[in-house]
C-alpha positions in Angstrom: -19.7 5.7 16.6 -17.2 3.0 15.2 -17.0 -0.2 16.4 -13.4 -1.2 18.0 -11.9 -3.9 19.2 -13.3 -6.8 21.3 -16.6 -5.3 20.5 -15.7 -1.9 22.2 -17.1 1.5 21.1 -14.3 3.9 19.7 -14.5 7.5 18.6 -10.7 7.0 16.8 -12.0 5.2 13.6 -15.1 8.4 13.4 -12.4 10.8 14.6 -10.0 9.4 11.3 -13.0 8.9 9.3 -13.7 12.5 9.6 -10.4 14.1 9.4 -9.7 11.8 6.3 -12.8 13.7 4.4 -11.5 17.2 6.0 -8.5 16.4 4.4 -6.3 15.8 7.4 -5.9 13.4 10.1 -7.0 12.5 13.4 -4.2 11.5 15.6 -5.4 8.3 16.5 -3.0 6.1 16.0 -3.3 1.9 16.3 -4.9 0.7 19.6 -2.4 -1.2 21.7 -3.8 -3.8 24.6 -4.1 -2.1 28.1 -1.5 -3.2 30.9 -2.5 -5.4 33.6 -4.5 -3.5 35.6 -4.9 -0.3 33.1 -7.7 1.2 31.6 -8.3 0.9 27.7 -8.1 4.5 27.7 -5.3 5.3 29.1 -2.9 3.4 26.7 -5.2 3.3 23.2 -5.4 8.0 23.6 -3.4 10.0 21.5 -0.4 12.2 22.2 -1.3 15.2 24.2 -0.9 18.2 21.7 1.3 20.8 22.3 -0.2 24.0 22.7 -1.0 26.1 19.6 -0.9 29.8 18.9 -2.1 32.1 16.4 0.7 32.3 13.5 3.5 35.3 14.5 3.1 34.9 18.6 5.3 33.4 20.4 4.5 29.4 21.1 3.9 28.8 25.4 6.9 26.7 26.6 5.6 23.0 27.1 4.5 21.7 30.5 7.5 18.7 31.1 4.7 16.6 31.9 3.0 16.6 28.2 3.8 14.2 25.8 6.2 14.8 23.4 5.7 12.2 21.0 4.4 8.3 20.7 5.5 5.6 19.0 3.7 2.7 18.3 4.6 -0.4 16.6 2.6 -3.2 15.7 3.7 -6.9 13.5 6.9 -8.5 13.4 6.9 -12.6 13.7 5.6 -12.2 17.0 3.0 -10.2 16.8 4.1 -7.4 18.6 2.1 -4.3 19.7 4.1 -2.3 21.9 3.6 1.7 23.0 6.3 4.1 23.8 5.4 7.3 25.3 8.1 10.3 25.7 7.3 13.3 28.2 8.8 17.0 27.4 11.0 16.6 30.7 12.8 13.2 29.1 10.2 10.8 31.3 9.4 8.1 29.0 7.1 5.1 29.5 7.0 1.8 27.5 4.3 -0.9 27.2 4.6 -4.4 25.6 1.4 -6.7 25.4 0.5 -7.5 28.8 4.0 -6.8 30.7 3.9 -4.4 33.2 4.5 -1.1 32.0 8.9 0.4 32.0 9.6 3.9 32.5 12.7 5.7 32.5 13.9 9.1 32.0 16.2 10.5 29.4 19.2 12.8 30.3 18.5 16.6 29.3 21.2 16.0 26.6 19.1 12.9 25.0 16.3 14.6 26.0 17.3 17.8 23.9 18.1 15.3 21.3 15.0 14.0 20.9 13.1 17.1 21.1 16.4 18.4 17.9 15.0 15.5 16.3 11.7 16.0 15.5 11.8 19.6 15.3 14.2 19.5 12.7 12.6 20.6 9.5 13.4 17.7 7.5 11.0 15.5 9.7 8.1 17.5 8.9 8.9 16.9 5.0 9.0 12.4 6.2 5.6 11.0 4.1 3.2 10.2 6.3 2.7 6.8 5.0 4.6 4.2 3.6 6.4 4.8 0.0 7.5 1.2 -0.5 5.7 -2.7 -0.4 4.9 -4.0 2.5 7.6 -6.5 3.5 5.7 -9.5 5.1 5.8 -9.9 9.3 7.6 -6.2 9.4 6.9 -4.0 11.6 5.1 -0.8 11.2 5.6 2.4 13.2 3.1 5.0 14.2 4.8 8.3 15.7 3.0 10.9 16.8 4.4 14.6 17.3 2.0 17.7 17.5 -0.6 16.5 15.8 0.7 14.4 12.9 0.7 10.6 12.0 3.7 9.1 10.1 3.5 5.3 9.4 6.2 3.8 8.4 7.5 0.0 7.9 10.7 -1.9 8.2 10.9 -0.8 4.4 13.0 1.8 4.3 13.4 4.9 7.0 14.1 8.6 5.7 17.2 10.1 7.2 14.9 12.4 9.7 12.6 9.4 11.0 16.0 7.5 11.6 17.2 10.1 13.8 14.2 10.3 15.5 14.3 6.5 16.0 18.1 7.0 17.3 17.0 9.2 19.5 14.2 7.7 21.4 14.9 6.3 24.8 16.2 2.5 24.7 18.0 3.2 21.5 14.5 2.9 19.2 11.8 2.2 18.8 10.2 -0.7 21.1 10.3 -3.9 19.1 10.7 -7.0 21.7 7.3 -9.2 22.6 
């Protein structure tokens, strides 16, 4: 075990540890603060995955109420670390510091979208970390989708991640304290 946050036990940072010597990743992503009334657990867990097959059969159509991807951002000048979940069915649900929780629902068009977005092959080909320097109190981004991390910062966005960020409920990425 690793210790977290506030003294906390966490399995992410062994999870990370160990798919960074596998040669992969984890999909833990950043932990962001509960809401009032949450549990730890239920904000700081990865993305549900999406099922997986055996290469050459057909992949099992999504449940609408799995997640389709999370983004996380973290910094800024305020200090920001904000969650935004999106479901298969276009439920979405947003989280910022303490403030009780938002959630919303995309329109099947935004919906389908989204989903065009980051199935579109030149989002699997986005780095998964940041190319560029650091720009100081920038944000960083942590979106999750089937099973991979990409971090990015306020640096510079690929084409792909942009229109995944266009996409996304609320017109981006959730940025406000």
């Amino acid at each position: 075990m690793v210790r977290g946050v506030r003294g906390r036990w966490t399995w992410c940072g062994a999870l990370l540890l160990a798919g960074v010597l596998a040669g992969g990743v984890s999909g833990c992503g950043p932990e962001v603060p509960p809401a009032p009334g949450g549990s730890p657990s239920s904000v700081s867990a990865p993305a549900s995955p999406s099922p997986t097959t055996e290469p050459g059969t057909p992949a099992a159509e999504p449940q609408p109420s799995e997640v389709l991807v999370e983004v996380v951002v973290n910094g800024g000048l305020a200090g920001v670390r904000n969650q935004l979940v999106v479901h298969y069915d276009g439920s979405w649900t947003s989280r910022s510091g303490t403030k009780p929780p938002r959630t919303g629902k995309q329109t099947p068009a935004e919906a389908a979208e989204l989903r065009a977005a980051l199935e579109d092959p030149a989002f699997a080909l986005v780095p998964e970390r940041p190319t560029g320097s650091p720009i100081p109190d920038g944000f960083q981004y942590y979106v999750t989708y089937r099973h991979r991390l990409v971090v990015a910062d306020d640096h510079e966005h690929p084409a792909a991640l942009q229109r995944v960020f266009a996409a996304l409920p609320e017109g981006g990425p959730p940025t406000n304290p």
